[in-house]
C-alpha positions, -999 to 999 in steps of 0.1 A, spaced: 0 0 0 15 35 -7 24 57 18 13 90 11 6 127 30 -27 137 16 -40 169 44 -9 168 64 10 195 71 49 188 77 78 209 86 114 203 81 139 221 94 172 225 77 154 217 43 173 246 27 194 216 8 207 185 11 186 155 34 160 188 47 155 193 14 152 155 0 127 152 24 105 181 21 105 174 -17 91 137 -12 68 149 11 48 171 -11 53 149 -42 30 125 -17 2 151 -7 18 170 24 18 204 25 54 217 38 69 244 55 106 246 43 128 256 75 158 267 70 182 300 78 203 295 48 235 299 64 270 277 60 277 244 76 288 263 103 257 283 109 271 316 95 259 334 67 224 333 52 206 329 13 174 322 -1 179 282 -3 145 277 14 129 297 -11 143 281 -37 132 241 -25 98 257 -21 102 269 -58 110 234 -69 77 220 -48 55 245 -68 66 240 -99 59 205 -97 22 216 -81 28 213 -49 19 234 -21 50 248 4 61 279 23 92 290 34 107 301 67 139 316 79 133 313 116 161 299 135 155 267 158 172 284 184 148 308 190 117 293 206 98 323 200 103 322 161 94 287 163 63 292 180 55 317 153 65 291 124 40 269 133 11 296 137 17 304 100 13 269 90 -20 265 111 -31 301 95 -27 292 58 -30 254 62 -54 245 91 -32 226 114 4 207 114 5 168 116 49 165 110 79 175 125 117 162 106 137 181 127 166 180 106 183 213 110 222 210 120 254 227 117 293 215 128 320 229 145 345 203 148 378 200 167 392 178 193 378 183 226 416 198 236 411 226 210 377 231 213 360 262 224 337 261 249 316 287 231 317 257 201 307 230 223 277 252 233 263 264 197 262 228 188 246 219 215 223 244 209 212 240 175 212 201 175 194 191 207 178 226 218 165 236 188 149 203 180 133 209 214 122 244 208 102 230 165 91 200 190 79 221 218 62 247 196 41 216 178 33 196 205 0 212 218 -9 215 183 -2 175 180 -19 165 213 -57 187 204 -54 167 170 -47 134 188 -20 130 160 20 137 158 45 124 142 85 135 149 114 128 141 149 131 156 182 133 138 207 116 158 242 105 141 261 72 143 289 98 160 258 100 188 254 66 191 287 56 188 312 84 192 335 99 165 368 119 168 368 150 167 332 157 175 326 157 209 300 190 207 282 170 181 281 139 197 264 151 227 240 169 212 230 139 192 228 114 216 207 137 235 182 139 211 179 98 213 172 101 250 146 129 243 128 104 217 125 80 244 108 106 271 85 120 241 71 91 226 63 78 260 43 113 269 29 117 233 12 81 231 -21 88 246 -25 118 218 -12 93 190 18 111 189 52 91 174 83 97 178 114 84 164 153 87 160 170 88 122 207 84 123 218 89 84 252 87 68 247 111 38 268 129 14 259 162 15 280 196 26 279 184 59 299 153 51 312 170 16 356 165 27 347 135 46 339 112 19 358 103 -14 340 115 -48 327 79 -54 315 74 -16 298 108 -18 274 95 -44 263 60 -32 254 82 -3 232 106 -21 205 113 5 176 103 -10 188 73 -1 179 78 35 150 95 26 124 60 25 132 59 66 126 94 72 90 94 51 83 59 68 89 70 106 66 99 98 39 80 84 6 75 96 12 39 105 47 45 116 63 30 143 78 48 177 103 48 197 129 35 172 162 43 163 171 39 123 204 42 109 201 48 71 228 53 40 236 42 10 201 23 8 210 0 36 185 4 70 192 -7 103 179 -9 139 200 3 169 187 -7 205 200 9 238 203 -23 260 201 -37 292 222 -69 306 208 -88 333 236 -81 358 251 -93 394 238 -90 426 266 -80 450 263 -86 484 286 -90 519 322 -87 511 316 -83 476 295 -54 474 327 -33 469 349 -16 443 370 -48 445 337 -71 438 326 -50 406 362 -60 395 357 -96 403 328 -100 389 332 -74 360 331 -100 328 294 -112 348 284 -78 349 290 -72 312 278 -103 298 250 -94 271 233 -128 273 198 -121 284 200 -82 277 171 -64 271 154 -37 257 134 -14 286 103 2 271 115 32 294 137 41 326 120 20 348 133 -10 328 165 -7 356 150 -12 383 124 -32 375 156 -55 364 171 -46 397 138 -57 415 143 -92 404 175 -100 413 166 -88 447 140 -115 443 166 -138 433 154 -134 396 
Protein backbone atom coordinates (compact mmCIF):
# COMPACT_ATOMS: atom_id res chain seq x y z
CA UNK A 1 0.00 0.00 0.00
CA UNK A 2 1.47 3.48 -0.73
CA UNK A 3 2.36 5.74 1.75
CA UNK A 4 1.27 8.98 1.07
CA UNK A 5 0.60 12.69 3.05
CA UNK A 6 -2.70 13.69 1.55
CA UNK A 7 -4.02 16.90 4.37
CA UNK A 8 -0.90 16.82 6.45
CA UNK A 9 0.99 19.51 7.12
CA UNK A 10 4.90 18.76 7.74
CA UNK A 11 7.82 20.90 8.62
CA UNK A 12 11.35 20.32 8.11
CA UNK A 13 13.94 22.06 9.36
CA UNK A 14 17.20 22.53 7.70
CA UNK A 15 15.42 21.73 4.25
CA UNK A 16 17.33 24.65 2.70
CA UNK A 17 19.45 21.64 0.79
CA UNK A 18 20.65 18.53 1.13
CA UNK A 19 18.56 15.51 3.42
CA UNK A 20 15.96 18.77 4.72
CA UNK A 21 15.48 19.27 1.41
CA UNK A 22 15.22 15.50 0.04
CA UNK A 23 12.68 15.22 2.36
CA UNK A 24 10.46 18.12 2.05
CA UNK A 25 10.49 17.41 -1.68
CA UNK A 26 9.14 13.70 -1.19
CA UNK A 27 6.75 14.91 1.14
CA UNK A 28 4.81 17.12 -1.12
CA UNK A 29 5.32 14.90 -4.23
CA UNK A 30 3.04 12.53 -1.70
CA UNK A 31 0.20 15.05 -0.74
CA UNK A 32 1.81 16.99 2.43
CA UNK A 33 1.82 20.43 2.45
CA UNK A 34 5.40 21.69 3.77
CA UNK A 35 6.93 24.37 5.52
CA UNK A 36 10.58 24.63 4.31
CA UNK A 37 12.76 25.63 7.49
CA UNK A 38 15.82 26.71 7.02
CA UNK A 39 18.24 30.01 7.78
CA UNK A 40 20.27 29.53 4.80
CA UNK A 41 23.47 29.94 6.42
CA UNK A 42 26.99 27.68 6.01
CA UNK A 43 27.70 24.43 7.62
CA UNK A 44 28.84 26.30 10.33
CA UNK A 45 25.71 28.29 10.94
CA UNK A 46 27.15 31.59 9.54
CA UNK A 47 25.87 33.35 6.70
CA UNK A 48 22.43 33.29 5.25
CA UNK A 49 20.58 32.86 1.28
CA UNK A 50 17.44 32.22 -0.12
CA UNK A 51 17.94 28.22 -0.26
CA UNK A 52 14.50 27.70 1.39
CA UNK A 53 12.94 29.69 -1.06
CA UNK A 54 14.33 28.13 -3.70
CA UNK A 55 13.16 24.08 -2.46
CA UNK A 56 9.81 25.67 -2.15
CA UNK A 57 10.20 26.88 -5.84
CA UNK A 58 11.05 23.42 -6.89
CA UNK A 59 7.66 22.00 -4.79
CA UNK A 60 5.49 24.51 -6.83
CA UNK A 61 6.58 24.02 -9.92
CA UNK A 62 5.95 20.51 -9.65
CA UNK A 63 2.22 21.57 -8.09
CA UNK A 64 2.77 21.27 -4.95
CA UNK A 65 1.88 23.37 -2.08
CA UNK A 66 4.98 24.76 0.40
CA UNK A 67 6.14 27.87 2.31
CA UNK A 68 9.17 28.99 3.39
CA UNK A 69 10.65 30.10 6.66
CA UNK A 70 13.86 31.63 7.94
CA UNK A 71 13.34 31.32 11.58
CA UNK A 72 16.07 29.86 13.49
CA UNK A 73 15.47 26.69 15.75
CA UNK A 74 17.25 28.37 18.42
CA UNK A 75 14.78 30.76 18.99
CA UNK A 76 11.73 29.31 20.60
CA UNK A 77 9.77 32.34 19.95
CA UNK A 78 10.27 32.25 16.14
CA UNK A 79 9.36 28.66 16.34
CA UNK A 80 6.26 29.20 17.99
CA UNK A 81 5.50 31.68 15.32
CA UNK A 82 6.54 29.06 12.42
CA UNK A 83 3.96 26.89 13.32
CA UNK A 84 1.10 29.63 13.70
CA UNK A 85 1.66 30.44 9.97
CA UNK A 86 1.26 26.94 8.96
CA UNK A 87 -1.97 26.45 11.09
CA UNK A 88 -3.08 30.11 9.50
CA UNK A 89 -2.70 29.16 5.82
CA UNK A 90 -3.02 25.38 6.16
CA UNK A 91 -5.38 24.45 9.11
CA UNK A 92 -3.23 22.57 11.37
CA UNK A 93 0.42 20.72 11.42
CA UNK A 94 0.55 16.82 11.58
CA UNK A 95 4.85 16.45 11.04
CA UNK A 96 7.88 17.52 12.51
CA UNK A 97 11.70 16.16 10.56
CA UNK A 98 13.74 18.07 12.74
CA UNK A 99 16.57 17.99 10.58
CA UNK A 100 18.34 21.27 11.00
CA UNK A 101 22.16 20.96 12.01
CA UNK A 102 25.37 22.72 11.73
CA UNK A 103 29.34 21.48 12.81
CA UNK A 104 31.99 22.87 14.52
CA UNK A 105 34.46 20.27 14.84
CA UNK A 106 37.78 19.97 16.70
CA UNK A 107 39.20 17.79 19.28
CA UNK A 108 37.77 18.28 22.58
CA UNK A 109 41.56 19.77 23.56
CA UNK A 110 41.10 22.65 20.95
CA UNK A 111 37.69 23.05 21.29
CA UNK A 112 36.02 26.21 22.40
CA UNK A 113 33.70 26.09 24.90
CA UNK A 114 31.58 28.71 23.09
CA UNK A 115 31.74 25.66 20.07
CA UNK A 116 30.66 23.02 22.34
CA UNK A 117 27.70 25.19 23.27
CA UNK A 118 26.27 26.39 19.67
CA UNK A 119 26.17 22.85 18.77
CA UNK A 120 24.57 21.91 21.55
CA UNK A 121 22.30 24.36 20.90
CA UNK A 122 21.17 24.03 17.48
CA UNK A 123 21.15 20.13 17.55
CA UNK A 124 19.42 19.08 20.72
CA UNK A 125 17.82 22.62 21.79
CA UNK A 126 16.50 23.61 18.76
CA UNK A 127 14.93 20.34 18.03
CA UNK A 128 13.27 20.91 21.41
CA UNK A 129 12.21 24.43 20.82
CA UNK A 130 10.25 23.04 16.48
CA UNK A 131 9.10 19.96 19.02
CA UNK A 132 7.90 22.06 21.80
CA UNK A 133 6.24 24.74 19.62
CA UNK A 134 4.15 21.58 17.85
CA UNK A 135 3.27 19.57 20.54
CA UNK A 136 -0.04 21.23 21.80
CA UNK A 137 -0.92 21.54 18.26
CA UNK A 138 -0.21 17.50 18.00
CA UNK A 139 -1.93 16.49 21.27
CA UNK A 140 -5.67 18.70 20.39
CA UNK A 141 -5.37 16.73 16.95
CA UNK A 142 -4.69 13.40 18.82
CA UNK A 143 -1.99 13.01 15.98
CA UNK A 144 2.00 13.72 15.75
CA UNK A 145 4.48 12.44 14.18
CA UNK A 146 8.50 13.51 14.85
CA UNK A 147 11.36 12.79 14.08
CA UNK A 148 14.85 13.14 15.60
CA UNK A 149 18.21 13.31 13.76
CA UNK A 150 20.66 11.61 15.76
CA UNK A 151 24.23 10.48 14.15
CA UNK A 152 26.15 7.25 14.34
CA UNK A 153 28.89 9.83 15.99
CA UNK A 154 25.75 9.98 18.81
CA UNK A 155 25.41 6.62 19.09
CA UNK A 156 28.72 5.59 18.82
CA UNK A 157 31.19 8.41 19.23
CA UNK A 158 33.48 9.91 16.54
CA UNK A 159 36.80 11.90 16.76
CA UNK A 160 36.84 15.05 16.71
CA UNK A 161 33.20 15.73 17.46
CA UNK A 162 32.58 15.75 20.89
CA UNK A 163 29.97 19.01 20.71
CA UNK A 164 28.17 17.01 18.05
CA UNK A 165 28.13 13.87 19.75
CA UNK A 166 26.44 15.05 22.74
CA UNK A 167 23.97 16.87 21.24
CA UNK A 168 22.99 13.88 19.18
CA UNK A 169 22.80 11.36 21.60
CA UNK A 170 20.70 13.66 23.49
CA UNK A 171 18.22 13.91 21.10
CA UNK A 172 17.93 9.76 21.28
CA UNK A 173 17.22 10.13 25.00
CA UNK A 174 14.62 12.85 24.29
CA UNK A 175 12.80 10.43 21.69
CA UNK A 176 12.51 7.95 24.36
CA UNK A 177 10.80 10.60 27.08
CA UNK A 178 8.49 12.03 24.09
CA UNK A 179 7.13 9.07 22.65
CA UNK A 180 6.31 7.84 26.01
CA UNK A 181 4.34 11.26 26.86
CA UNK A 182 2.87 11.70 23.30
CA UNK A 183 1.24 8.06 23.13
CA UNK A 184 -2.08 8.80 24.58
CA UNK A 185 -2.52 11.79 21.83
CA UNK A 186 -1.18 9.32 18.97
CA UNK A 187 1.82 11.11 18.92
CA UNK A 188 5.20 9.13 17.38
CA UNK A 189 8.30 9.73 17.81
CA UNK A 190 11.35 8.37 16.44
CA UNK A 191 15.26 8.69 15.96
CA UNK A 192 16.97 8.78 12.20
CA UNK A 193 20.74 8.43 12.29
CA UNK A 194 21.79 8.86 8.40
CA UNK A 195 25.23 8.66 6.78
CA UNK A 196 24.68 11.15 3.82
CA UNK A 197 26.78 12.95 1.38
CA UNK A 198 25.85 16.23 1.45
CA UNK A 199 27.99 19.59 2.58
CA UNK A 200 27.89 18.44 5.94
CA UNK A 201 29.94 15.29 5.13
CA UNK A 202 31.19 17.04 1.62
CA UNK A 203 35.64 16.55 2.71
CA UNK A 204 34.70 13.47 4.60
CA UNK A 205 33.85 11.21 1.89
CA UNK A 206 35.84 10.32 -1.39
CA UNK A 207 34.01 11.47 -4.84
CA UNK A 208 32.66 7.90 -5.39
CA UNK A 209 31.51 7.38 -1.64
CA UNK A 210 29.76 10.79 -1.77
CA UNK A 211 27.37 9.45 -4.41
CA UNK A 212 26.32 6.01 -3.20
CA UNK A 213 25.43 8.15 -0.33
CA UNK A 214 23.18 10.59 -2.09
CA UNK A 215 20.52 11.34 0.52
CA UNK A 216 17.64 10.27 -1.00
CA UNK A 217 18.84 7.26 -0.11
CA UNK A 218 17.92 7.82 3.49
CA UNK A 219 15.02 9.46 2.58
CA UNK A 220 12.44 6.01 2.50
CA UNK A 221 13.18 5.86 6.62
CA UNK A 222 12.58 9.42 7.20
CA UNK A 223 8.99 9.37 5.08
CA UNK A 224 8.25 5.89 6.82
CA UNK A 225 8.94 6.99 10.58
CA UNK A 226 6.59 9.92 9.82
CA UNK A 227 3.86 7.97 8.44
CA UNK A 228 0.57 7.54 9.59
CA UNK A 229 1.23 3.89 10.50
CA UNK A 230 4.66 4.54 11.63
CA UNK A 231 6.26 3.01 14.35
CA UNK A 232 7.75 4.80 17.74
CA UNK A 233 10.27 4.77 19.74
CA UNK A 234 12.85 3.54 17.21
CA UNK A 235 16.16 4.31 16.27
CA UNK A 236 17.11 3.95 12.28
CA UNK A 237 20.45 4.15 10.93
CA UNK A 238 20.10 4.75 7.11
CA UNK A 239 22.76 5.30 3.98
CA UNK A 240 23.57 4.20 1.01
CA UNK A 241 20.06 2.30 0.81
CA UNK A 242 21.03 0.05 3.65
CA UNK A 243 18.54 0.36 6.98
CA UNK A 244 19.24 -0.70 10.34
CA UNK A 245 17.86 -0.86 13.90
CA UNK A 246 20.04 0.33 16.93
CA UNK A 247 18.68 -0.73 20.51
CA UNK A 248 19.98 0.86 23.81
CA UNK A 249 20.30 -2.32 25.98
CA UNK A 250 20.14 -3.74 29.19
CA UNK A 251 22.21 -6.86 30.61
CA UNK A 252 20.77 -8.81 33.34
CA UNK A 253 23.55 -8.14 35.83
CA UNK A 254 25.13 -9.27 39.40
CA UNK A 255 23.85 -9.00 42.64
CA UNK A 256 26.57 -7.98 45.00
CA UNK A 257 26.35 -8.62 48.39
CA UNK A 258 28.62 -8.95 51.86
CA UNK A 259 32.22 -8.66 51.12
CA UNK A 260 31.60 -8.28 47.60
CA UNK A 261 29.51 -5.38 47.44
CA UNK A 262 32.72 -3.29 46.91
CA UNK A 263 34.89 -1.64 44.30
CA UNK A 264 36.95 -4.77 44.49
CA UNK A 265 33.72 -7.10 43.77
CA UNK A 266 32.57 -5.00 40.61
CA UNK A 267 36.15 -6.00 39.47
CA UNK A 268 35.71 -9.60 40.31
CA UNK A 269 32.82 -10.02 38.95
CA UNK A 270 33.20 -7.35 35.99
CA UNK A 271 33.12 -10.00 32.80
CA UNK A 272 29.37 -11.19 34.77
CA UNK A 273 28.40 -7.78 34.94
CA UNK A 274 29.05 -7.19 31.22
CA UNK A 275 27.83 -10.35 29.83
CA UNK A 276 24.99 -9.42 27.14
CA UNK A 277 23.32 -12.83 27.29
CA UNK A 278 19.81 -12.10 28.40
CA UNK A 279 20.00 -8.16 27.69
CA UNK A 280 17.11 -6.44 27.14
CA UNK A 281 15.41 -3.68 25.73
CA UNK A 282 13.36 -1.43 28.56
CA UNK A 283 10.34 0.17 27.10
CA UNK A 284 11.49 3.21 29.35
CA UNK A 285 13.74 4.05 32.58
CA UNK A 286 12.01 2.05 34.78
CA UNK A 287 13.27 -0.98 32.84
CA UNK A 288 16.47 -0.70 35.61
CA UNK A 289 15.03 -1.16 38.30
CA UNK A 290 12.43 -3.22 37.51
CA UNK A 291 15.56 -5.54 36.45
CA UNK A 292 17.09 -4.62 39.69
CA UNK A 293 13.83 -5.75 41.46
CA UNK A 294 14.27 -9.17 40.40
CA UNK A 295 17.49 -10.00 41.29
CA UNK A 296 16.59 -8.77 44.73
CA UNK A 297 13.96 -11.52 44.32
CA UNK A 298 16.56 -13.77 43.28
CA UNK A 299 15.37 -13.42 39.64
Amino acid sequence: MSIRFDDKVAIVTGAGGGLGREYALELARRGAKVVVNDLGGDRSGQGASDAAQKVVAEIEAAGGQAMANGGSVTEYDQMVEMVAKAKEKWGGVHILINNAGVLRDKTFAKMEPSDFAFVVNVHLLGSANATKACWETFREQNYGRVLMTASSTGLFGNFGQANYGAAKLGLAGLTKTLYLEGAKNNIKVNTLAPVAGTRMTEDLFPEQLFQAFAPEKVMPAALFLVSEDAPTNQIVGAGAGVFQASYVTLTPGKLLTGDDLSPEGVAKYWAEITDRTGEIVPDSGAGQSMLIGKKLQGG
